[in-house]
Residue frames as qw, qx, qy, qz and C-alpha x, y, z in Angstrom:
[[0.988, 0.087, -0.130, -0.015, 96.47, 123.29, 101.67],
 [0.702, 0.354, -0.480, 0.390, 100.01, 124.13, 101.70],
 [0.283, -0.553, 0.406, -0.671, 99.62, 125.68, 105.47],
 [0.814, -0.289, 0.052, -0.501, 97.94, 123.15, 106.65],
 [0.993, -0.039, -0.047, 0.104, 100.70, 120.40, 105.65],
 [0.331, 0.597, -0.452, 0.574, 103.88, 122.57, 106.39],
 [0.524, -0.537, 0.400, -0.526, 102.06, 122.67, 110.28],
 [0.982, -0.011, -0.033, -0.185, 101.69, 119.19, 110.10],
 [0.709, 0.385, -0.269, 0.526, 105.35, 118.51, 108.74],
 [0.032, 0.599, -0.293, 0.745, 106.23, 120.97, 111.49],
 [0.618, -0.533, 0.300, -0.495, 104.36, 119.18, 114.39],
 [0.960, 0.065, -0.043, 0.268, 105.77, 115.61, 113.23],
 [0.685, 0.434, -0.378, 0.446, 109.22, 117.48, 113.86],
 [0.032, 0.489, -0.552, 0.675, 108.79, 118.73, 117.13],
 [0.846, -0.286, 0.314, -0.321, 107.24, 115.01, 118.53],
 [0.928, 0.130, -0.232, 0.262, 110.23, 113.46, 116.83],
 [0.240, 0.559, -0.438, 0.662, 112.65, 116.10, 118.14],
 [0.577, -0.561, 0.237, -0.544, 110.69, 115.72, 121.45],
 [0.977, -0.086, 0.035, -0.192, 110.87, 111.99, 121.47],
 [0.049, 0.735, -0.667, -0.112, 114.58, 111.37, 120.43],
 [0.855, 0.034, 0.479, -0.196, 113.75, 108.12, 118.91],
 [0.127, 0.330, -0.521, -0.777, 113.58, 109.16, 115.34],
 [0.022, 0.434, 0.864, 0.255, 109.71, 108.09, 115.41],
 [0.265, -0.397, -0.094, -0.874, 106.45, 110.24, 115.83],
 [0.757, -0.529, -0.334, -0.187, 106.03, 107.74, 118.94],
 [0.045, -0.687, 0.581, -0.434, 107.65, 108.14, 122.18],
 [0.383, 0.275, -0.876, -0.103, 109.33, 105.26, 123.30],
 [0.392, 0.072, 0.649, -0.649, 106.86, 105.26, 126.69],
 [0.607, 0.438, -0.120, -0.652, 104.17, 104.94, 124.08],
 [0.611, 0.499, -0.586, -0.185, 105.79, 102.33, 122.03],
 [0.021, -0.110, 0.909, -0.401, 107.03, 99.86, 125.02],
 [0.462, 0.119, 0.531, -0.701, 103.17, 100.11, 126.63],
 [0.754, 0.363, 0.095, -0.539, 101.63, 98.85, 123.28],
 [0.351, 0.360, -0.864, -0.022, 104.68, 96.27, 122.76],
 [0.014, 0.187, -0.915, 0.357, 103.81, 94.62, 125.90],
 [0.634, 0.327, 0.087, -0.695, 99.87, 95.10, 125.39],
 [0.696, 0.494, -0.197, -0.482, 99.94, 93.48, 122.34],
 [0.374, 0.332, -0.861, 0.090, 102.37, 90.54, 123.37],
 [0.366, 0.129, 0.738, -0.551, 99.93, 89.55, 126.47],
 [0.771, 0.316, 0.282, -0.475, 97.19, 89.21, 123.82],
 [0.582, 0.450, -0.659, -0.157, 99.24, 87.20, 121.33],
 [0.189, 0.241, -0.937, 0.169, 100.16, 84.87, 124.40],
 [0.362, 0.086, 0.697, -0.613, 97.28, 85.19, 126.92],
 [0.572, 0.290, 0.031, -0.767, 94.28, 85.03, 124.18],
 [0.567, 0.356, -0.731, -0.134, 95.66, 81.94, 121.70],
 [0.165, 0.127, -0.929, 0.306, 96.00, 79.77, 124.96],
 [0.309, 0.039, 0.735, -0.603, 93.17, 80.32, 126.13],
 [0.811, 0.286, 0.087, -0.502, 90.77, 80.09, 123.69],
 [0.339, 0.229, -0.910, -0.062, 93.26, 76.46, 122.90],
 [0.029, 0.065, -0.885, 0.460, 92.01, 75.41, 125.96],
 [0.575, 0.488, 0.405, -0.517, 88.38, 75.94, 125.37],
 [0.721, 0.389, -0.386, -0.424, 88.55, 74.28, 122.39],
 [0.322, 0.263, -0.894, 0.167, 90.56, 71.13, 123.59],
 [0.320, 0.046, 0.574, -0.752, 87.82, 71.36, 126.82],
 [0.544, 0.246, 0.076, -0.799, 84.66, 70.90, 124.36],
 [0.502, 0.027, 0.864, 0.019, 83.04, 67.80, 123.50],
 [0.596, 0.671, 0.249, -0.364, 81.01, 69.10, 120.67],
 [0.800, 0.304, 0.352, 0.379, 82.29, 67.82, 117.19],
 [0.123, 0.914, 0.297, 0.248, 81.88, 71.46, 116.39],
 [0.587, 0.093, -0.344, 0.727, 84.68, 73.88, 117.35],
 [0.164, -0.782, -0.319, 0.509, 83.70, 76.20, 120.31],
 [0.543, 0.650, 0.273, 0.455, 83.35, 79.49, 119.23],
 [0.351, -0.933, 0.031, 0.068, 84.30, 81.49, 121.91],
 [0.671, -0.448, 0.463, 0.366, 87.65, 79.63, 121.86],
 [0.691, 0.434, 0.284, 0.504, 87.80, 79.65, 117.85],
 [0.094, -0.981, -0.163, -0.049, 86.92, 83.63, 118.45],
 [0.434, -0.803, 0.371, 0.171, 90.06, 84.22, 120.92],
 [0.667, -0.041, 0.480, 0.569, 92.82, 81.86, 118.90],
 [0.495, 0.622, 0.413, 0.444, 91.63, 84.48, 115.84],
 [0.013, -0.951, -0.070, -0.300, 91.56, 87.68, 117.37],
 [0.719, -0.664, 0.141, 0.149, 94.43, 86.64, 119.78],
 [0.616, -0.026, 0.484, 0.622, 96.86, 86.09, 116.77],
 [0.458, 0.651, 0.440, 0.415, 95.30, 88.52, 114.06],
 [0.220, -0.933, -0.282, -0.038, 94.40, 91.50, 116.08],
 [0.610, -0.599, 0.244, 0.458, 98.14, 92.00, 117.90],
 [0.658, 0.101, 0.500, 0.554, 99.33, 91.67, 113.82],
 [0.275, 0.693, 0.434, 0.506, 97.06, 93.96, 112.68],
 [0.333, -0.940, 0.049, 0.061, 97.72, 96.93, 115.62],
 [0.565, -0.465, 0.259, 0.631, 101.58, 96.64, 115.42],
 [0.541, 0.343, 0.437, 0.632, 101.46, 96.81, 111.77],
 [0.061, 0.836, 0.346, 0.420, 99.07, 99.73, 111.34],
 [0.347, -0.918, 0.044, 0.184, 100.86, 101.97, 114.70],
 [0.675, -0.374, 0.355, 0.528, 104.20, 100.91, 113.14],
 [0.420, 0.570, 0.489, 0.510, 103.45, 102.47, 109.87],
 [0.034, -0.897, -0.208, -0.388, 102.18, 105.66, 111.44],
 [0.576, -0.640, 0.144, 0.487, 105.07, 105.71, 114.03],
 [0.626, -0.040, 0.401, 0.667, 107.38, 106.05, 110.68],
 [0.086, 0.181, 0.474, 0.858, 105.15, 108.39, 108.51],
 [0.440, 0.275, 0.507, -0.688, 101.90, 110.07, 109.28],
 [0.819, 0.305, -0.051, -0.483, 99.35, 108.28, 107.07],
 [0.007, 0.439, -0.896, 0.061, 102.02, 104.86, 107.31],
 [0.520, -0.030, 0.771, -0.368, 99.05, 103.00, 108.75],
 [0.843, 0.356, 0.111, -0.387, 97.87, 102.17, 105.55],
 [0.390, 0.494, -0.777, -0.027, 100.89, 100.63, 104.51],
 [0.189, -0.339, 0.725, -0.570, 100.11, 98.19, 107.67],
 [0.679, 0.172, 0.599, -0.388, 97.09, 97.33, 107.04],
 [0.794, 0.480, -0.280, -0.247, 97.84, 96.36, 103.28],
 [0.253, 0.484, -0.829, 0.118, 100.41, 94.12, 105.00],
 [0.416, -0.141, 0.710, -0.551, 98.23, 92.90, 107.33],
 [0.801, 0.250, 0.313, -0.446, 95.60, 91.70, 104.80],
 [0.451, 0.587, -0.649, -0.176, 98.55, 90.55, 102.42],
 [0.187, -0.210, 0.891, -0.356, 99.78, 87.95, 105.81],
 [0.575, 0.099, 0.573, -0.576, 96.16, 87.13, 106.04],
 [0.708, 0.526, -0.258, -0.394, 95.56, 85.97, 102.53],
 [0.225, 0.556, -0.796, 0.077, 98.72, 84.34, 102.17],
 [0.309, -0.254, 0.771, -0.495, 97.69, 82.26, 105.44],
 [0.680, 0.330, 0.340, -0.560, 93.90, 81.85, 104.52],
 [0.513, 0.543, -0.406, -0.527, 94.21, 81.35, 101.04],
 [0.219, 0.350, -0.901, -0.136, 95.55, 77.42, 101.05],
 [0.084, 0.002, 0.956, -0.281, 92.84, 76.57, 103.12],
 [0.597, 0.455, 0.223, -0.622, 90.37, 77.49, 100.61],
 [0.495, 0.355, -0.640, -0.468, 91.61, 75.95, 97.51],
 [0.450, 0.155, 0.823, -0.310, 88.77, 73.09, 97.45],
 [0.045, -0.548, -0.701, -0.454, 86.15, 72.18, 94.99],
 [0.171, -0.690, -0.646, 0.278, 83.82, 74.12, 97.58],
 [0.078, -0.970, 0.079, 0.216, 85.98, 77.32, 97.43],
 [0.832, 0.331, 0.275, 0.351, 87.73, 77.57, 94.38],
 [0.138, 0.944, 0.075, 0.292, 89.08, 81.18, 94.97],
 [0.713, -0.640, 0.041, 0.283, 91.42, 79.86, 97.37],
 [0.718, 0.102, 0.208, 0.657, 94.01, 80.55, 94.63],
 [0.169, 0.771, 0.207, 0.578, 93.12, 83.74, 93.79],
 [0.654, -0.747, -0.118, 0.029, 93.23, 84.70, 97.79],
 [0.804, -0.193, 0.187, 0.530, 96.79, 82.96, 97.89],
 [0.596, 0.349, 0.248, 0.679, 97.83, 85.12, 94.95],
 [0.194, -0.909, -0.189, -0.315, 96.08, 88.64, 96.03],
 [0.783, -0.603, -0.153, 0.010, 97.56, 88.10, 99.07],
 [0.754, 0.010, 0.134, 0.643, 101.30, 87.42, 98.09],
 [0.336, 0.537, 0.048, 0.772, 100.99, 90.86, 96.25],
 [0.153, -0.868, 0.091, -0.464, 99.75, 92.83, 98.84],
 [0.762, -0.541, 0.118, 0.335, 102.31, 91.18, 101.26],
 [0.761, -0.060, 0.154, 0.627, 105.03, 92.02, 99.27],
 [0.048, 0.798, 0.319, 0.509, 103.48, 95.33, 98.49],
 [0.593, -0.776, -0.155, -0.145, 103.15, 95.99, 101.94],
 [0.826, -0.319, 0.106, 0.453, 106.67, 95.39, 103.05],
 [0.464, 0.360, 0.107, 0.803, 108.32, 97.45, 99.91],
 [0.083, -0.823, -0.190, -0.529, 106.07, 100.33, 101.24],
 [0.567, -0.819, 0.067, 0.053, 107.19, 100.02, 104.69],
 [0.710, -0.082, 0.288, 0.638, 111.05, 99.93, 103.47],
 [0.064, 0.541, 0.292, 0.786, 109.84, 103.38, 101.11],
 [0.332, -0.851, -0.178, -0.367, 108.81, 104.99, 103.94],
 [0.905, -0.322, -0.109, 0.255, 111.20, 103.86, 106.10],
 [0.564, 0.210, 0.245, 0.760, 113.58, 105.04, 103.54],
 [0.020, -0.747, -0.133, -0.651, 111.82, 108.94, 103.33],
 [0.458, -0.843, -0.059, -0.275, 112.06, 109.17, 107.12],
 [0.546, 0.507, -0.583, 0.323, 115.26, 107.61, 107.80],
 [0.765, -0.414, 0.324, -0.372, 114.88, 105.25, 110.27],
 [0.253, -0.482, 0.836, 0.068, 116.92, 102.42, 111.09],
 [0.868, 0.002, 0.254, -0.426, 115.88, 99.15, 109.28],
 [0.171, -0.491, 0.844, -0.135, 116.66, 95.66, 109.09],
 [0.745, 0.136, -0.564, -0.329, 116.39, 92.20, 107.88],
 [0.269, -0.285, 0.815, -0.427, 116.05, 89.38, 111.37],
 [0.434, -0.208, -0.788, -0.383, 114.95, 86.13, 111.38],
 [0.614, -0.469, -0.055, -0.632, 111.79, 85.70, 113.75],
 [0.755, -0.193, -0.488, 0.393, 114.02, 83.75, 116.84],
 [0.289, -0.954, 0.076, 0.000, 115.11, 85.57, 119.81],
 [0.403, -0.771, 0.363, 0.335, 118.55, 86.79, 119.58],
 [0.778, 0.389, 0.389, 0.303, 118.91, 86.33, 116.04],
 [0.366, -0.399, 0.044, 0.840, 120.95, 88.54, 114.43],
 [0.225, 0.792, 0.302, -0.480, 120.34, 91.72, 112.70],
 [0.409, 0.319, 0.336, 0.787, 121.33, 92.63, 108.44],
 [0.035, -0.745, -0.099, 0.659, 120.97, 96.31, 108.74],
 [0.547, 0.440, 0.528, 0.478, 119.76, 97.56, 105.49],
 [0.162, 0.658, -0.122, 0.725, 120.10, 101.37, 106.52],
 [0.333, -0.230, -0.671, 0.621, 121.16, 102.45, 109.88],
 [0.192, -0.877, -0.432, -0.084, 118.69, 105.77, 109.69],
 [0.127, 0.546, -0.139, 0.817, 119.33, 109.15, 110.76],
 [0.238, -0.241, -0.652, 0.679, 118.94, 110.30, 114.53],
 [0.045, -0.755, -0.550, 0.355, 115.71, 111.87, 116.24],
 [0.071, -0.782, 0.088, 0.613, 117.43, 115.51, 115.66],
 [0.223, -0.141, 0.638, 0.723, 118.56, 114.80, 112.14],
 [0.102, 0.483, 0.867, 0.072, 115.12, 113.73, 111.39],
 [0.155, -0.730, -0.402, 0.531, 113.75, 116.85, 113.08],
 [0.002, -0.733, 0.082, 0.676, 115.80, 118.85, 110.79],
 [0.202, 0.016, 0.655, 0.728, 115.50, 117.55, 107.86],
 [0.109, 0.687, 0.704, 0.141, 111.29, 117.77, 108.38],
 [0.090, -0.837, -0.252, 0.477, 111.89, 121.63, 109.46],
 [0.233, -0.345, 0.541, 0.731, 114.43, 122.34, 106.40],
 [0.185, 0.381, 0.843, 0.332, 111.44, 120.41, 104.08],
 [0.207, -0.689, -0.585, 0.375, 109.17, 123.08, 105.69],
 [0.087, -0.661, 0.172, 0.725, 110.88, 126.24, 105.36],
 [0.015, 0.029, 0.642, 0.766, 111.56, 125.67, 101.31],
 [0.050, 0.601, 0.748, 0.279, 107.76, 124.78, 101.22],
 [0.140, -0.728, -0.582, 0.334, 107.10, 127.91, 102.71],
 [0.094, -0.568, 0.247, 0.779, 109.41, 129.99, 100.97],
 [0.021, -0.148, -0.717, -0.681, 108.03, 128.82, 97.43],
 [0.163, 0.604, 0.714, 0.314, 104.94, 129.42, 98.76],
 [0.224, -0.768, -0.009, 0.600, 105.77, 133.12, 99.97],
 [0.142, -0.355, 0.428, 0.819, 107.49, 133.80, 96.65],
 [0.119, 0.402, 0.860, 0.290, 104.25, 132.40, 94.81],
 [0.037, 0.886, 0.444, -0.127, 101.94, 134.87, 96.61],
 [0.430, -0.671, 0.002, 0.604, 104.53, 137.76, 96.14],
 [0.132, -0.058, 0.655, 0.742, 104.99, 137.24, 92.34],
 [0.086, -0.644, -0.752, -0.112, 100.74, 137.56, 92.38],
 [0.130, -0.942, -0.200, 0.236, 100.53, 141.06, 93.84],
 [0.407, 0.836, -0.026, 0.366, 103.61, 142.17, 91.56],
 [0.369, -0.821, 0.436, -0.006, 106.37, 142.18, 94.34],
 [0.566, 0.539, -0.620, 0.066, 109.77, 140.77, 93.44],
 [0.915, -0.321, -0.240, -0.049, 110.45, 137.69, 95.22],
 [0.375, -0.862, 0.321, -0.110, 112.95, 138.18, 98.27],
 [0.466, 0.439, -0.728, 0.245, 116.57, 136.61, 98.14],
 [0.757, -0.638, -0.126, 0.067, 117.58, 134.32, 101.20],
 [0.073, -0.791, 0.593, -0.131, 120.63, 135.35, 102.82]]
C-alpha cells in the first residue's frame, strides 16, 4: 500500500516537474480542453435556442431542450471534475460535488410547487454541496500549492489572490521530500521487524 502511493506521489512529481505549471496537466492539455469546452458552451446553447424558437409545437423540442442542457451542464461538469484532478489526483470528486451543488442550487427553485414539494430540500442540498465543493477545492488547492483566487465572472475583471502558490519545481519537491520520509519510515518499520537498528540519515 505504502509502495504503491509513494510511486504515485512520485509520478505526480515528475508530470508536475515535467509540466512547469504547478499542475498534473500540461498546459497543451489544459488550453485544448479550455477551448473544447468553450465551443460547446457557445456552439450547443445556440443552437439548440434556435430549434426551440424554430418549433411550432406548444411542447418544447427536445433535441433543442437536449443541446441548451448538455451545452451548459456538460462544459460545467468536465472543467470542474479535470480541474480537481489537475490540482490533486482523486480532485475530481471534489468537482463533481460542485457540479451537483451548482445544479441543485439552479434546479431547486424551479421545483418548489405544490406538484414538487422537494424543491426546497434540492435548493438546500444543493447550497451545501456547493459550498462544500468550493471549500474542498480551496483545501486542495491549499495541500498542493497552487495559485488561487477570488474574480468576478466578467472578462478582465480583476483578480483577489488568496494564495499565490508555489512553482512547478517547488511543488515537485515538496511531493519528492513527502516521498522519501514515507519511505524512510517505511524502511525503518521493516528494519525494526527483522531486529536491525534503524539507519541514521546523514
Amino acid at each position: 500500500m505504502t509502495s504503491t502511493k509513494n510511486s504515485a506521489a512520485h509520478a505526480d512529481a515528475e508530470r508536475i516537474r515535467a509540466n512547469g505549471n504547478g499542475f498534473r496537466y500540461s498546459p497543451r492539455f489544459i488550453r485544448g480542453w479550455t477551448i473544447a469546452l468553450i465551443a460547446i458552451l457557445i456552439v450547443f446553447p445556440v443552437v439548440g435556442i434556435a430549434l426551440l424558437a424554430s418549433s411550432d409545437s406548444p411542447d418544447p423540442q427536445p433535441v433543442g431542450l437536449a443541446l441548451v442542457i448538455v451545452g451548459v451542464a456538460g462544459p460545467i461538469l468536465v472543467s470542474a471534475i479535470l480541474g480537481g484532478n489537475a490540482i490533486r489526483r482523486g480532485g475530481g470528486w471534489v468537482g463533481l460535488v460542485f457540479t451537483l451543488g451548482f445544479a441543485g442550487v439552479v434546479a431547486g427553485p424551479f421545483m418548489t410547487d405544490a406538484a414538487v414539494p422537494f424543491g426546497v430540500a434540492v435548493t438546500i442540498i444543493g447550497t451545501v454541496m456547493l459550498v462544500a465543493g468550493v471549500a474542498g477545492f480551496f483545501v486542495i488547492g491549499s495541500k498542493a500549492g497552487v495559485p488561487m483566487w477570488i474574480q468576478a465572472p466578467m472578462l478582465g475583471s480583476p483578480r483577489l489572490y488568496l494564495s499565490r502558490g508555489r512553482t512547478g519545481r517547488s511543488r515537485q519537491g515538496a511531493h519528492s521530500a513527502a516521498g522519501s520520509d514515507e519511505s524512510d519510515a517505511s524502511d525503518a518499520s521493516s528494519r525494526s521487524a527483522e531486529g536491525d537498528p534503524p539507519r541514521d540519515r546523514a
